[in-house]
PyMOL Python script that loads the backbone (N, CA, C, O; Angstrom):
from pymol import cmd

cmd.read_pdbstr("""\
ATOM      1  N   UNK A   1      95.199 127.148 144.801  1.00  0.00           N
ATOM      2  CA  UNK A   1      96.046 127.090 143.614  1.00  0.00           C
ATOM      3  C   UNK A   1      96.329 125.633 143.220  1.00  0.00           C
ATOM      4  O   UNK A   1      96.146 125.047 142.153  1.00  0.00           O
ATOM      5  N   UNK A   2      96.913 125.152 144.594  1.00  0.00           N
ATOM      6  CA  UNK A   2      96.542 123.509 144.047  1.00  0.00           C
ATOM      7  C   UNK A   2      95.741 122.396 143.152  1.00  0.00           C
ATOM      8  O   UNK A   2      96.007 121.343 142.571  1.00  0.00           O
ATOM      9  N   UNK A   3      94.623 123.224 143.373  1.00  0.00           N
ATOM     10  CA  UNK A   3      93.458 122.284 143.124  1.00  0.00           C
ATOM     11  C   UNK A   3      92.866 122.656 141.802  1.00  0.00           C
ATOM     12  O   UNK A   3      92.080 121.905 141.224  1.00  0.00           O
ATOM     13  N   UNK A   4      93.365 124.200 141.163  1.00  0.00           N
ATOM     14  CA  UNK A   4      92.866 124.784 139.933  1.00  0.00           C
ATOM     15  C   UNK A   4      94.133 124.316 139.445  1.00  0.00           C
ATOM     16  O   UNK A   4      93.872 124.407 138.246  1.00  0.00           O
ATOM     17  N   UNK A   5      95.355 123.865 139.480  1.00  0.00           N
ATOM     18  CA  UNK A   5      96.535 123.594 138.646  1.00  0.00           C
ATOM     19  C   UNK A   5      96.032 122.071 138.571  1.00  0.00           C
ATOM     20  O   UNK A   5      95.832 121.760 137.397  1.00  0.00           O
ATOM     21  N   UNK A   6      95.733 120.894 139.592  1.00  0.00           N
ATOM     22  CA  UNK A   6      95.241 119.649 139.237  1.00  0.00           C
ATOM     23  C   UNK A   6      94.310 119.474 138.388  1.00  0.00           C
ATOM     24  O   UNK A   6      94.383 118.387 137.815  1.00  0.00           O
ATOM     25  N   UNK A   7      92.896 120.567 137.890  1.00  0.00           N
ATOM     26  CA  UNK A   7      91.729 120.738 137.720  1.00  0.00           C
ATOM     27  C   UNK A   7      92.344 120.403 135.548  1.00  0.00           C
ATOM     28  O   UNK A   7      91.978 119.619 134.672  1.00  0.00           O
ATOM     29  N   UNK A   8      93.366 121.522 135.633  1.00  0.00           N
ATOM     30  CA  UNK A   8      93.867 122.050 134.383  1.00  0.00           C
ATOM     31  C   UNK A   8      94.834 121.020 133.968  1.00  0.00           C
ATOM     32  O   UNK A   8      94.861 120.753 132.767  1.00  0.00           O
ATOM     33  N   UNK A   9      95.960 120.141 135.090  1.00  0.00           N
ATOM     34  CA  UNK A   9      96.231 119.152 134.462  1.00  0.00           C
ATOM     35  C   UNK A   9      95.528 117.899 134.152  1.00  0.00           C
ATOM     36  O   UNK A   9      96.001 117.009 133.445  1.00  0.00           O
ATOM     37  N   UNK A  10      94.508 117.878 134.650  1.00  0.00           N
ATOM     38  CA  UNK A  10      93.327 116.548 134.626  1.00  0.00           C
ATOM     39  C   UNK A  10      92.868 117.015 133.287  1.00  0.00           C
ATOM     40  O   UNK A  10      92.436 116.066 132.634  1.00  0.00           O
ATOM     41  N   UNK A  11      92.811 118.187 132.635  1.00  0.00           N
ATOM     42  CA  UNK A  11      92.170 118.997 131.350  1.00  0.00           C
ATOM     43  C   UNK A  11      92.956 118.647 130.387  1.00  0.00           C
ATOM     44  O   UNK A  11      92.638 118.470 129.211  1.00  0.00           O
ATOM     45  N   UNK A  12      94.042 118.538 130.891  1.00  0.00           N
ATOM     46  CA  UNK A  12      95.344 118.621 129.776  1.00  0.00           C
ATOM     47  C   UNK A  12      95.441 117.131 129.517  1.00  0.00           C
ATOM     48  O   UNK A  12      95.708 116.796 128.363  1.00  0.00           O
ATOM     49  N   UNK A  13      95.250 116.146 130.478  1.00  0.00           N
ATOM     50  CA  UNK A  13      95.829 114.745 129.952  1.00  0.00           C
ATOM     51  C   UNK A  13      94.718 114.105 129.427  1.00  0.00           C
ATOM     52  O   UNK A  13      94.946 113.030 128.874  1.00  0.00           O
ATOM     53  N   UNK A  14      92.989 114.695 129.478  1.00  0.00           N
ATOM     54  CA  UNK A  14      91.949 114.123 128.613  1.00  0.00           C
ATOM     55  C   UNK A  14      92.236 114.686 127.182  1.00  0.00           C
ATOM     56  O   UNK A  14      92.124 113.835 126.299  1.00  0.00           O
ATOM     57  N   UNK A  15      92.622 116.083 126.720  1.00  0.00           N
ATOM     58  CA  UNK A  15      93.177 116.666 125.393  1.00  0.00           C
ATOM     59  C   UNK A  15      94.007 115.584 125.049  1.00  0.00           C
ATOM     60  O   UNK A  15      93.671 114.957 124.044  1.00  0.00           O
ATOM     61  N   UNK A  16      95.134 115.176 125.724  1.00  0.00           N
ATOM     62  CA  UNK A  16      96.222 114.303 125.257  1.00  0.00           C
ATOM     63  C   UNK A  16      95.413 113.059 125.259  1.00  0.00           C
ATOM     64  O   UNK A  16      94.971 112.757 124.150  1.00  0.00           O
ATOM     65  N   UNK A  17      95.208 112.517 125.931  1.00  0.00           N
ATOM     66  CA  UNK A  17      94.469 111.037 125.654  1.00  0.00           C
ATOM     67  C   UNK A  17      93.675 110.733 124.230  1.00  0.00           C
ATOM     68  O   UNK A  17      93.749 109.797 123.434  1.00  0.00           O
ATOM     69  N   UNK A  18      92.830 112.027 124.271  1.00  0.00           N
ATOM     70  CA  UNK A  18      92.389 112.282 122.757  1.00  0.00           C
ATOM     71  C   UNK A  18      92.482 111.924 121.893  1.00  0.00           C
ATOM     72  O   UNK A  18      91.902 111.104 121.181  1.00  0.00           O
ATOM     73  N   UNK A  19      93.741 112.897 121.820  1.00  0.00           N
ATOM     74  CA  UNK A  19      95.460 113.312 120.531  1.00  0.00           C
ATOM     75  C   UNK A  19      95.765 112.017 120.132  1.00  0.00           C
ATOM     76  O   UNK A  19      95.774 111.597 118.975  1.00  0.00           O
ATOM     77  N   UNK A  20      96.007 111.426 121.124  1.00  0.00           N
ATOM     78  CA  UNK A  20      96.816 109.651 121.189  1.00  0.00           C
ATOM     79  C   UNK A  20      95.694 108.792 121.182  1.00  0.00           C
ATOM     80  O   UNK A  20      96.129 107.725 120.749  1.00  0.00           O
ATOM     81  N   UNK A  21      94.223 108.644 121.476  1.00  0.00           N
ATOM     82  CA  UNK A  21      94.287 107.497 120.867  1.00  0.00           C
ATOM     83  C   UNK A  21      93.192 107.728 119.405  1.00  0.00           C
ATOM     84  O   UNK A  21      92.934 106.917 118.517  1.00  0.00           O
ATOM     85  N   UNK A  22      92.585 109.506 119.634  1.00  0.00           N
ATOM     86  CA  UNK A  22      91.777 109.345 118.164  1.00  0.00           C
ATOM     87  C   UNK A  22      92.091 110.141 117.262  1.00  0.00           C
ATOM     88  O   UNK A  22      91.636 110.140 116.118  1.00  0.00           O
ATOM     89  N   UNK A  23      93.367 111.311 117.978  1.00  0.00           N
ATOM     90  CA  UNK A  23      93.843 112.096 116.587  1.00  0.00           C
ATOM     91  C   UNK A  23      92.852 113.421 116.616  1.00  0.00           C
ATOM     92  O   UNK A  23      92.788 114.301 115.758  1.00  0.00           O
ATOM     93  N   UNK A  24      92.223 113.331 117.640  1.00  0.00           N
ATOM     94  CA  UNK A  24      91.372 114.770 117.991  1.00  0.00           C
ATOM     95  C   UNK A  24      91.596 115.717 118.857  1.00  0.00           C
ATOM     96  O   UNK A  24      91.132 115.301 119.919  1.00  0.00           O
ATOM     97  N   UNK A  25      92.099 116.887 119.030  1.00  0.00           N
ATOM     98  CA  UNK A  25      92.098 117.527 120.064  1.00  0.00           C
ATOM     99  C   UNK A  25      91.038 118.567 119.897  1.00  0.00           C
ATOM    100  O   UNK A  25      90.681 119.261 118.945  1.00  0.00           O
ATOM    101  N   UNK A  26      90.587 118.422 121.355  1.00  0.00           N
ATOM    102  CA  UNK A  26      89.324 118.950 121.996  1.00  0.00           C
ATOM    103  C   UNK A  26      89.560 120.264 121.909  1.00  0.00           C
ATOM    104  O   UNK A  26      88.851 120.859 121.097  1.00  0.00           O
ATOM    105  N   UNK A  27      90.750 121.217 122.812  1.00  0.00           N
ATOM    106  CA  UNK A  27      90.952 122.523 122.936  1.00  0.00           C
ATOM    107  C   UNK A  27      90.988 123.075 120.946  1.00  0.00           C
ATOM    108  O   UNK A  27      90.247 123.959 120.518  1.00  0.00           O
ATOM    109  N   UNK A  28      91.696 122.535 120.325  1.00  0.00           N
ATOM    110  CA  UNK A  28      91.713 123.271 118.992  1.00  0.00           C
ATOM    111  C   UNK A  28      90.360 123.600 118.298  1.00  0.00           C
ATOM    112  O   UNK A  28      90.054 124.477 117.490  1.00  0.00           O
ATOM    113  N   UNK A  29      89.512 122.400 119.007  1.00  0.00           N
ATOM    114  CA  UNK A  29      88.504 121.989 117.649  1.00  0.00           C
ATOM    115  C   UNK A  29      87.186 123.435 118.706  1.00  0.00           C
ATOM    116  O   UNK A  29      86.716 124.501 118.307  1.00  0.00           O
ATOM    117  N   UNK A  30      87.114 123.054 119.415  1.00  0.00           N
ATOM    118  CA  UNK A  30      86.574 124.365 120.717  1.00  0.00           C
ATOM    119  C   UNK A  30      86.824 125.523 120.124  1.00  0.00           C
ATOM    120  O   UNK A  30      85.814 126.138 119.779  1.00  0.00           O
ATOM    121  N   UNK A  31      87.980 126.082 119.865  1.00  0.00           N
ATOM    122  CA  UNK A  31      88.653 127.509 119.983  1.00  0.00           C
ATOM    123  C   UNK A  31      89.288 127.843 118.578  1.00  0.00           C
ATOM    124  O   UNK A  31      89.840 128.929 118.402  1.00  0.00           O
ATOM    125  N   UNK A  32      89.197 126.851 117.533  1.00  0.00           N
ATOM    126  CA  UNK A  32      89.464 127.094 116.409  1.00  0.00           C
ATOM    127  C   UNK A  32      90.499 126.793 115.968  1.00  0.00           C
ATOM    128  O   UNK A  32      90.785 127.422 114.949  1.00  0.00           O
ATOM    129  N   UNK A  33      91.314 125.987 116.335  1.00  0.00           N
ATOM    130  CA  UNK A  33      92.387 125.319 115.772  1.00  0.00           C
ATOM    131  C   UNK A  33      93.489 125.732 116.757  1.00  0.00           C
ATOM    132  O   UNK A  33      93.466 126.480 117.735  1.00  0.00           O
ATOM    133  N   UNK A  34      94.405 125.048 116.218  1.00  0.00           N
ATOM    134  CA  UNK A  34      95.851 124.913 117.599  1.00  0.00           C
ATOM    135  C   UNK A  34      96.868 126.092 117.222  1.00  0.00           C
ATOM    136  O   UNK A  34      97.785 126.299 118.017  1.00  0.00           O
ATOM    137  N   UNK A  35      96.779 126.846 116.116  1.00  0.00           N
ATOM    138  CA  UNK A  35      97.215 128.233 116.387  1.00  0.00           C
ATOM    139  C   UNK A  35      96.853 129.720 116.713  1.00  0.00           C
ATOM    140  O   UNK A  35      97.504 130.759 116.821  1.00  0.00           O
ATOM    141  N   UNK A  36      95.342 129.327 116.838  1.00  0.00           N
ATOM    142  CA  UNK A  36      94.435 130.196 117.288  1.00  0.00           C
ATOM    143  C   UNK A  36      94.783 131.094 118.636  1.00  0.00           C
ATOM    144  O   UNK A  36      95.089 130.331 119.552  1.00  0.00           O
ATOM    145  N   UNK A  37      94.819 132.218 118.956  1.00  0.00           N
ATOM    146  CA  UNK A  37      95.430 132.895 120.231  1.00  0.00           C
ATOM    147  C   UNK A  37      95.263 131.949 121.144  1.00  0.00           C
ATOM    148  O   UNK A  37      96.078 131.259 121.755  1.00  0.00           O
ATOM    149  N   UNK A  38      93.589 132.025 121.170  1.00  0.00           N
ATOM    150  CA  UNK A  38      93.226 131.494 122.446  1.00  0.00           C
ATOM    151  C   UNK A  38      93.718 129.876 123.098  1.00  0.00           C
ATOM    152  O   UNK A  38      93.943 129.461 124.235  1.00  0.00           O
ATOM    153  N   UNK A  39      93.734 129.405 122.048  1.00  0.00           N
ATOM    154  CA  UNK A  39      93.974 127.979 122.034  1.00  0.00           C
ATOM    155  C   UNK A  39      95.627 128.100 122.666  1.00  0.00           C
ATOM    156  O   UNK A  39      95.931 127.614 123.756  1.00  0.00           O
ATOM    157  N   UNK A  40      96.360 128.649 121.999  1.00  0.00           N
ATOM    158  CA  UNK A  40      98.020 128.670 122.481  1.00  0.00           C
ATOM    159  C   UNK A  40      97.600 129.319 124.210  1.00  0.00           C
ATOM    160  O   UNK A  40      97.852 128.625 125.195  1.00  0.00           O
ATOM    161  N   UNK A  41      97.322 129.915 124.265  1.00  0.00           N
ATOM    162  CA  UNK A  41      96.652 130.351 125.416  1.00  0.00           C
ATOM    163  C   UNK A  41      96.437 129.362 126.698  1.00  0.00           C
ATOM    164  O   UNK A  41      97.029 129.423 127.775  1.00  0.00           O
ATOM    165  N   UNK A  42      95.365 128.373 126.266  1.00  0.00           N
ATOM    166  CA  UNK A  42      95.246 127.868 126.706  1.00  0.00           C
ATOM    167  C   UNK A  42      95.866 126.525 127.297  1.00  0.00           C
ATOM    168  O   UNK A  42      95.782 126.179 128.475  1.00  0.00           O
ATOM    169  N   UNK A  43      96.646 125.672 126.041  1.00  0.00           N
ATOM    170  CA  UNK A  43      97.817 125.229 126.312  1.00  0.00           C
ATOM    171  C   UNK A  43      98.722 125.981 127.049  1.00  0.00           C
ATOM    172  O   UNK A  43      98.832 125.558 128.200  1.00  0.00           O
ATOM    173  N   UNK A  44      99.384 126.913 126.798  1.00  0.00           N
ATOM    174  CA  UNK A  44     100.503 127.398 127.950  1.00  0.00           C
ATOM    175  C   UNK A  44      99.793 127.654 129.355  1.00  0.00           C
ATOM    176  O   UNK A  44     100.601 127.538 130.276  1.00  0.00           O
ATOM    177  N   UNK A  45      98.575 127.954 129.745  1.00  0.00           N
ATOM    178  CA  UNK A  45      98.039 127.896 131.007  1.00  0.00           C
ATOM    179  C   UNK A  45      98.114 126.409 131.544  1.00  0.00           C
ATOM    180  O   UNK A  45      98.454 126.082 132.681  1.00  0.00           O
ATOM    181  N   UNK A  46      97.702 125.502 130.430  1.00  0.00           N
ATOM    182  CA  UNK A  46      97.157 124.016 130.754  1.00  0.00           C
ATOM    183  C   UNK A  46      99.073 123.742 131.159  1.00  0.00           C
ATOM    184  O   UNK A  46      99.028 123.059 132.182  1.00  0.00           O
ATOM    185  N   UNK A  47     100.223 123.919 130.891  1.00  0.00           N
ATOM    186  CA  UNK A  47     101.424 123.829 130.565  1.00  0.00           C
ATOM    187  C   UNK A  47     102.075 124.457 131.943  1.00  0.00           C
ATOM    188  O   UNK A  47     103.139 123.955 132.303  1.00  0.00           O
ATOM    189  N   UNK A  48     101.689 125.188 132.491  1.00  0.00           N
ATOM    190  CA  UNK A  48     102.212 126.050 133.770  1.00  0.00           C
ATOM    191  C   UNK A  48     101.695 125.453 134.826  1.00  0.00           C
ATOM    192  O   UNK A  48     102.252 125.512 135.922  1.00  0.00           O
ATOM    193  N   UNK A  49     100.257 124.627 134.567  1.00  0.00           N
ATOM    194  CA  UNK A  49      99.986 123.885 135.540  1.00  0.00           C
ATOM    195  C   UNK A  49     100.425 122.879 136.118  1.00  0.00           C
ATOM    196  O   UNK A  49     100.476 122.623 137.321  1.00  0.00           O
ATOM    197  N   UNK A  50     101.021 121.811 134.486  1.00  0.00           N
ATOM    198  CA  UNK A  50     101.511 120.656 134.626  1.00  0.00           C
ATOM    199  C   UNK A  50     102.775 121.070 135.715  1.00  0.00           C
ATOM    200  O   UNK A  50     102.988 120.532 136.802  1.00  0.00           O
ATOM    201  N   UNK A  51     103.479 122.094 135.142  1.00  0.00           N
ATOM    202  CA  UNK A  51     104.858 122.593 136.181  1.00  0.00           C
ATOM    203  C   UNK A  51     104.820 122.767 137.408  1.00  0.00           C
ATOM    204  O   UNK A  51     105.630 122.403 138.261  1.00  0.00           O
ATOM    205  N   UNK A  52     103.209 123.724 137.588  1.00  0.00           N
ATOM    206  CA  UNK A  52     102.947 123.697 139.614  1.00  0.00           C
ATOM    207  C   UNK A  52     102.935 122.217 139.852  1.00  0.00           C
ATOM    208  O   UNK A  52     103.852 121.770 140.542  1.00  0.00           O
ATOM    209  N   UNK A  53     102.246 121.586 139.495  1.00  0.00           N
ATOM    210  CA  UNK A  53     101.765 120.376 140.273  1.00  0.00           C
ATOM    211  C   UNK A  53     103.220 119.035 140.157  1.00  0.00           C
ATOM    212  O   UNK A  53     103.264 117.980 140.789  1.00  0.00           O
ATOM    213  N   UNK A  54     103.994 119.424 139.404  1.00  0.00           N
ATOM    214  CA  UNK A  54     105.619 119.086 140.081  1.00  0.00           C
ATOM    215  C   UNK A  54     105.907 119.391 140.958  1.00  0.00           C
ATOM    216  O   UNK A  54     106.254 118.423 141.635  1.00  0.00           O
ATOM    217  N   UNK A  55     106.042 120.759 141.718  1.00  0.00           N
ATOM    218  CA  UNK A  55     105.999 121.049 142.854  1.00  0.00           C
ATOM    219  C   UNK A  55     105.257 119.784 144.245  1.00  0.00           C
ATOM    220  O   UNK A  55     105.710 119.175 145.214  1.00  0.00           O
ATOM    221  N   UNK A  56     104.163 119.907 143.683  1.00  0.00           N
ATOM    222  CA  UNK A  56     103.351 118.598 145.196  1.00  0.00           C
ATOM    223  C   UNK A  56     104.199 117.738 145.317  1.00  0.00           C
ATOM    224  O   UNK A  56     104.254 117.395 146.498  1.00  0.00           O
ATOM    225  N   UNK A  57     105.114 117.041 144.506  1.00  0.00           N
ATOM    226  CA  UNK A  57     105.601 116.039 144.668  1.00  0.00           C
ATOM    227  C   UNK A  57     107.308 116.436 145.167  1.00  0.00           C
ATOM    228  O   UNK A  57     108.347 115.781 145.089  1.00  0.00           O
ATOM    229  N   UNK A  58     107.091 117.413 145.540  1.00  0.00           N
ATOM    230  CA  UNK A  58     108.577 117.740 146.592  1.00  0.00           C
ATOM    231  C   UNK A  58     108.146 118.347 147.692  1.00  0.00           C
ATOM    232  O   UNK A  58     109.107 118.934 148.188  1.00  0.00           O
ATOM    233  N   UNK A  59     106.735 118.574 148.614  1.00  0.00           N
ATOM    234  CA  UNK A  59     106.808 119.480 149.512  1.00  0.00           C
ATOM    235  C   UNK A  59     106.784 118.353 150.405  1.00  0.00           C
ATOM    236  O   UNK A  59     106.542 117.164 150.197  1.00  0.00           O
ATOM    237  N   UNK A  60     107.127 119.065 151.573  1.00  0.00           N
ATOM    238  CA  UNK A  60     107.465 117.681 152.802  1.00  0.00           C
ATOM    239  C   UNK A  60     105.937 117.878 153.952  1.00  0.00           C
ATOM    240  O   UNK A  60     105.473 117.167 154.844  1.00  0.00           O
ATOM    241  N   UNK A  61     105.597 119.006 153.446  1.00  0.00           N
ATOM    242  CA  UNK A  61     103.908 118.912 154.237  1.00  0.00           C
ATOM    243  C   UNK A  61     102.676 117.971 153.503  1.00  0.00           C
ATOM    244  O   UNK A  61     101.597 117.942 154.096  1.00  0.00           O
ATOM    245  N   UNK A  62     102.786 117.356 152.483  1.00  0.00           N
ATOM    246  CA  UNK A  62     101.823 116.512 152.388  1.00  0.00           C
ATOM    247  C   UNK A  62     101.117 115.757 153.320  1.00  0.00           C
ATOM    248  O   UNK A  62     101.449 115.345 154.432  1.00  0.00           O
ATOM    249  N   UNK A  63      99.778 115.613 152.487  1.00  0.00           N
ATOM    250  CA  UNK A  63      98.724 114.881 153.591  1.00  0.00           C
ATOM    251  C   UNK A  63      99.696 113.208 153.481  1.00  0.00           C
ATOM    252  O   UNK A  63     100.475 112.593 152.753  1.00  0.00           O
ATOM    253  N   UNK A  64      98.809 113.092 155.027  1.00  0.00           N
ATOM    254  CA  UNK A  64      99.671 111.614 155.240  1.00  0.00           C
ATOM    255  C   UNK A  64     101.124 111.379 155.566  1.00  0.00           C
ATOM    256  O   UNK A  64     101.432 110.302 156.076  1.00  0.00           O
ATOM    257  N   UNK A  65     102.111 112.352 155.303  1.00  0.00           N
ATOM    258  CA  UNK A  65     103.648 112.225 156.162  1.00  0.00           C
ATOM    259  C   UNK A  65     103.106 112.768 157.495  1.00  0.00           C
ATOM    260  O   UNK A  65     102.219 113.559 157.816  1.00  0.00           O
ATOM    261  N   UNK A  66     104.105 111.932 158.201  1.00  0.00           N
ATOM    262  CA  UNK A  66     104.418 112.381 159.812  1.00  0.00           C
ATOM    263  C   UNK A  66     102.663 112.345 160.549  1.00  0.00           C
ATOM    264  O   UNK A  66     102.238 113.282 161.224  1.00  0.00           O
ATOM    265  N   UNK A  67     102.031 111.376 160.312  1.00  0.00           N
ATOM    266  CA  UNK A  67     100.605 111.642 160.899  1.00  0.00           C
ATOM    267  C   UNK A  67      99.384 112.208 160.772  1.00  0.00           C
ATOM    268  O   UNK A  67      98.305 111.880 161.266  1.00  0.00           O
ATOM    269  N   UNK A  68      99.815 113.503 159.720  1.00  0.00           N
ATOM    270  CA  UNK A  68      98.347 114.081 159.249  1.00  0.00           C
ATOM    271  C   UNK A  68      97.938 113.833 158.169  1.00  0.00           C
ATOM    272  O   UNK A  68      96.841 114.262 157.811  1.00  0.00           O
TER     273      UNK A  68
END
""", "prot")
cmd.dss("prot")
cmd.show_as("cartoon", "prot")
cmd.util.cbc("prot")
cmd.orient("prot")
């Protein structure tokens, strides 16, 4: 789950990089524009991910604490 929520936020901040520096987003222009089902769709998936992967940055088992 980790690694498909990093996969989708790594997805989400090339869309945004886009947005910001050429005014294009990739997912709309793909799926037919940014109110298109699929497209909202896909943002709120890309959007639930950004939220798991807040999570990594509070668990106390990360790689590298305490030796591993």
């Amino acid at each position: 789950m980790d690694t498909l929520a990093l996969i989708l936020s790594i997805i989400g901040s090339v869309n945004w990089g886009l947005v910001g520096l050429f005014k294009f987003d990739l997912v709309a222009w793909i799926f037919g524009g940014q109110t298109a089902a699929i497209s909202r769709i896909i943002y709120a998936v890309v959007g639930l991910a950004g939220l798991w992967c807040l999570t990594l940055l509070f668990r106390r088992n990360r790689i590298g604490l305490n030796g591993e």
